[in-house]
N, C-alpha and C positions, 0 to 999 in steps of 0.2 A: 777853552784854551787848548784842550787835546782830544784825542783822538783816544780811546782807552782798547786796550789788547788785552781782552780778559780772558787768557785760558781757562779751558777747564777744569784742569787741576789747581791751578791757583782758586774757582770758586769753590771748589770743594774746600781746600784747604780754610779759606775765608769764612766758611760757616764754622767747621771746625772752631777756631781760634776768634771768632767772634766773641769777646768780653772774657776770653780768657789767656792772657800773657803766657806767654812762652818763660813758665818759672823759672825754666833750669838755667836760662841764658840771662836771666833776671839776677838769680842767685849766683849765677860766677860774677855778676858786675859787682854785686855788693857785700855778700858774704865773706868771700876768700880774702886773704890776706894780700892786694896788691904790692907790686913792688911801688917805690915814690914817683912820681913822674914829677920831670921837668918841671917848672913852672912856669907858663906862660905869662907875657903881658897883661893886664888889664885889660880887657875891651871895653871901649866905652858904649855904652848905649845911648847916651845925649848924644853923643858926634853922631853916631848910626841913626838916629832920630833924624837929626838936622840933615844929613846926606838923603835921607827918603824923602823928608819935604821939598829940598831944596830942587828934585824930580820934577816931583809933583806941580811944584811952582813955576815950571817949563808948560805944562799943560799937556795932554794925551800926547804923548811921542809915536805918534801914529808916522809909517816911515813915507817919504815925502812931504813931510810937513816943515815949517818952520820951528815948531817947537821939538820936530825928533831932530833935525841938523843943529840945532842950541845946543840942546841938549846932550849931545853927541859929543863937540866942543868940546863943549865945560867937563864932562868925564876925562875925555884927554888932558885937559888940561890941569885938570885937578891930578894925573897918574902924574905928568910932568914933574907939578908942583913938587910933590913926593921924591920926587928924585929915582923913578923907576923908569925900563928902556918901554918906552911906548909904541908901537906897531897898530898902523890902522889896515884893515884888510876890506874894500869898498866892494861891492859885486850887487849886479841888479839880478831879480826873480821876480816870475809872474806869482803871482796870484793868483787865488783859483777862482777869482771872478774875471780875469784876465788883466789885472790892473798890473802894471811893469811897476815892481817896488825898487827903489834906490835904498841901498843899505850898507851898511859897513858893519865888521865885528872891529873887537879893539881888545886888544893883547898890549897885557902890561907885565913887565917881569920883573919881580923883587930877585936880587942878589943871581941876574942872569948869568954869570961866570961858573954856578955850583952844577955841577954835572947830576946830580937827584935832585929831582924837583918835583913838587909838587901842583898841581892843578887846581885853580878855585874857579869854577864855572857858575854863569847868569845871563840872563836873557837881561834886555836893557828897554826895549820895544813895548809898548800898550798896543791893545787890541781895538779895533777901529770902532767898533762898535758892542756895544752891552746887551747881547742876545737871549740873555737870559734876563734881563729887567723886564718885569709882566707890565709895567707904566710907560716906558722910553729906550724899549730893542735899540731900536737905531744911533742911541746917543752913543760921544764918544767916553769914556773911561776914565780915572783918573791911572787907575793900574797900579796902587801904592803897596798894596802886598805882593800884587801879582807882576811881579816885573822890578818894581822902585826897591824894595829892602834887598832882594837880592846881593843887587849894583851896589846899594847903600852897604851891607855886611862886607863886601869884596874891598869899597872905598877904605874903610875903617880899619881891617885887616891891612890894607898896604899902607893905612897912614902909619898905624901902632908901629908896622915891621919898619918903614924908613926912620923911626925914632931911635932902633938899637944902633947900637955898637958891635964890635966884632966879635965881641964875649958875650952879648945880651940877644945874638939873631939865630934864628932857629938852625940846624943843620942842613938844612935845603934850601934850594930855591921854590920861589911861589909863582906860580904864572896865574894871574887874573883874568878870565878868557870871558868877554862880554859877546853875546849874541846876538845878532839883530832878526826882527823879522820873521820871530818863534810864534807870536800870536797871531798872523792873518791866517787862522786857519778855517775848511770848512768841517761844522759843526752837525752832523748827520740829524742831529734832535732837535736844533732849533734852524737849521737852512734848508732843510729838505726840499723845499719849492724851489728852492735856485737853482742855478748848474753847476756842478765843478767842474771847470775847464781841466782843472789837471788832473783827474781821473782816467782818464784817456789813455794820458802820458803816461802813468801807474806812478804819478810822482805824490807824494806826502805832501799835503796842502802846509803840514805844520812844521815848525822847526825850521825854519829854510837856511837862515844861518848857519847851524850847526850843519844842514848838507851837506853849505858850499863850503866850508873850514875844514869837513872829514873827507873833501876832494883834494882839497889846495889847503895843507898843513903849513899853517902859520905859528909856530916856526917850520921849517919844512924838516921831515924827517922828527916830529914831535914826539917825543916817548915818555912821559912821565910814568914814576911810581905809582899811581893811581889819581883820578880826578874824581872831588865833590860839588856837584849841582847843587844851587841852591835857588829853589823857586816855590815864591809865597810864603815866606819864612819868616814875615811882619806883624802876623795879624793875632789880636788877645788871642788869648783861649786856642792858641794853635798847636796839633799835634802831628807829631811825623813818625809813622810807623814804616817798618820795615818791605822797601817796596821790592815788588817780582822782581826783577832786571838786575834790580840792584843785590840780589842774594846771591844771583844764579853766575853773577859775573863776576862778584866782589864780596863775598859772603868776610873774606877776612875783613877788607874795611867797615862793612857795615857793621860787624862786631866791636871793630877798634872805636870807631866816633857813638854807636850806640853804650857801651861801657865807661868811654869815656866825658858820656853826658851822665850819666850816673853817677862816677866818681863824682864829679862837679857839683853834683845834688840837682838834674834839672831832668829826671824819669819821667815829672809830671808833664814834658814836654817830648821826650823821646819814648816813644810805646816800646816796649819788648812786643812787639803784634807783629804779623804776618799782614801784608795788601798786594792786591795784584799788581800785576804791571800795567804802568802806563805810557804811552809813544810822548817822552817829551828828549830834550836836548843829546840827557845820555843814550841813546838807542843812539846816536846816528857816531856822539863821541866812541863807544864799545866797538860799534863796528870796526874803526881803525886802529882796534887796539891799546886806545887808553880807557882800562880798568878805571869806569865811573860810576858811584852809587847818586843816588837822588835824592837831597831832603827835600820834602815837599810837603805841604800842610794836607791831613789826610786822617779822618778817626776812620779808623776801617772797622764801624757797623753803620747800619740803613741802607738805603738807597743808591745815593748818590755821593760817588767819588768823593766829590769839591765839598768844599763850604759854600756856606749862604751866597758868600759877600762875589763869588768867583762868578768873573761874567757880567757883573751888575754895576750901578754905578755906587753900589756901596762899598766898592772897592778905592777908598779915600783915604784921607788920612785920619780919622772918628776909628777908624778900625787898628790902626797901629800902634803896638803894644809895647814899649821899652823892656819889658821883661821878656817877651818873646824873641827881639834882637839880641840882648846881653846874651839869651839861652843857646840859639844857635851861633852868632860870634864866636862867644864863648867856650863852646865845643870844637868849634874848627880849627878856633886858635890855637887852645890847647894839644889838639891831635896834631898838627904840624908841629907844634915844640917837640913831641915826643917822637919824633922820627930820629 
């Protein structure tokens, strides 16, 4: 799905703190005496379920296809439905096999009149092909962590906020910023024998949404209080440690939503760990100055970045875990209250 930027300092750092939590940042989230926070809504995890399948049941939202233009659709119309200002931003990019993709991003704004606002970012796009499947490279994906829960958390989040009232909604606005066209990317470990056409050009095969969005700011002149990525954020047994990018550009947030998944009682899903950086959406959002951290499912020891399921065609709905949605909903929702 990406491209990984692994300085060298970060792998040093990564042996270091390989299976040993960063206590001291452990112990402010849970020893000290906090002040009360807010209370947030409920998030549901059956609606965030039903929002991931209901994806899924589109079929690979590969871009040019008729299931990514459904697909695509029914997102708007479901932000409609909600009673949020919806904005489609359409833009074609090549490909780095040379294939011209048709793509849109879609921006949706809860309570767009509040001058602080906040940011929920997600890619919306599957990946065309399952590169890492050692039976069926070629096949297409379902994408139900990798892509689907994201959209599904961001869905959930604007249903919950279009429910309050003016006494019951958080002190900000939310902008739901959906991405297209993150995953056609070239993969150096399993493409090697092809070309990348855009190498040449010095352009990033991945992300391509977020390029054209941190070119032609939708809204224009965009400046949030900070933005949270959310990618891969569905699957059991998932964990999101503290990624490079996301420290070095936003260390206060990634403190706030990591302490405040503790409060919450959900550590066993948000690591106090240290992982390198990786080139997904936020690289190209930072660039234009909207302060974004990344969750993204990541145990930082072994090998390899991803999980199993990343890549393959066992990225379905067998792997989507309602307690892994509640955990991160649930954390974002409550950090947005607490602004």
């Amino acid at each position: 799905m990406k491209l990984f930027r692994f300085a060298p300092v970060a792998l040093v750092a990564l042996l270091v703190l390989t299976g040993c939590p960063d206590r001291s940042r452990q112990e402010s989230a849970t020893s000290k005496e906090e002040p009360a926070m807010r209370a947030a809504p409920a998030f549901n995890a059956d609606s965030a379920f039903t929002f991931t399948a209901r994806q899924v049941a589109f079929g690979p939202r590969v871009p040019n296809s008729p299931a990514h233009i459904a697909c695509g659709d029914w997102m708007v119309a479901e932000f409609k439905k909600m009673g949020l200002t919806v904005r489609e931003q359409p833009f074609e990019a090549m490909a780095w096999d040379g294939k011209m993709l048709r793509a849109r991003n879609i921006i949706a704004q809860f309570a767009p009149q509040a001058s602080r606002r906040v940011a929920v970012f997600a890619h919306w796009d599957t990946r065309p092909f399952a590169d890492k499947d050692k039976q069926t490279p070629n096949a297409p994906l379902d994408g139900a962590s990798d892509g689907a829960s994201g959209v599904a958390i961001a869905l959930e989040m604007a249903r919950v906020l279009s429910q309050q009232s003016d006494s019951t909604a958080p002190a900000v606005g939310v902008d739901f910023i959906l991405f297209d066209a993150e995953d056609y990317g070239y993969d150096t470990a399993t493409q090697s024998k092809l070309e990348n056409k855009l190498a040449a050009q010095g352009t990033d095969s991945w992300c391509l949404g977020s390029q054209y969005w941190s070119k032609n700011l939708l809204p224009a002149g965009y400046k949030p209080s900070y933005g949270i990525l959310l990618d891969m954020v569905g699957a059991q047994n998932a964990k999101f440690s503290r990624e490079q990018l996301s420290r070095e550009v936003a260390r206060d947030v990634v403190d706030k939503v990591w302490n405040t998944a503790a409060r919450l009682g959900y550590s066993d899903f948000f690591l106090f760990q240290d992982s390198p950086g990786i080139t997904d959406d936020h690289v190209y959002t930072n660039q234009v100055g909207v302060r974004t951290i990344d969750i993204i499912d990541h145990l930082p020891i072994g090998d390899d970045y991803f999980p199993a399921y990343h890549h393959t065609t066992q990225d379905n709905m067998n792997i989507i875990d309602r307690r892994t949605l509640k955990a991160v909903g649930q954390t974002v929702l409550q950090t947005v209250y607490a602004e």
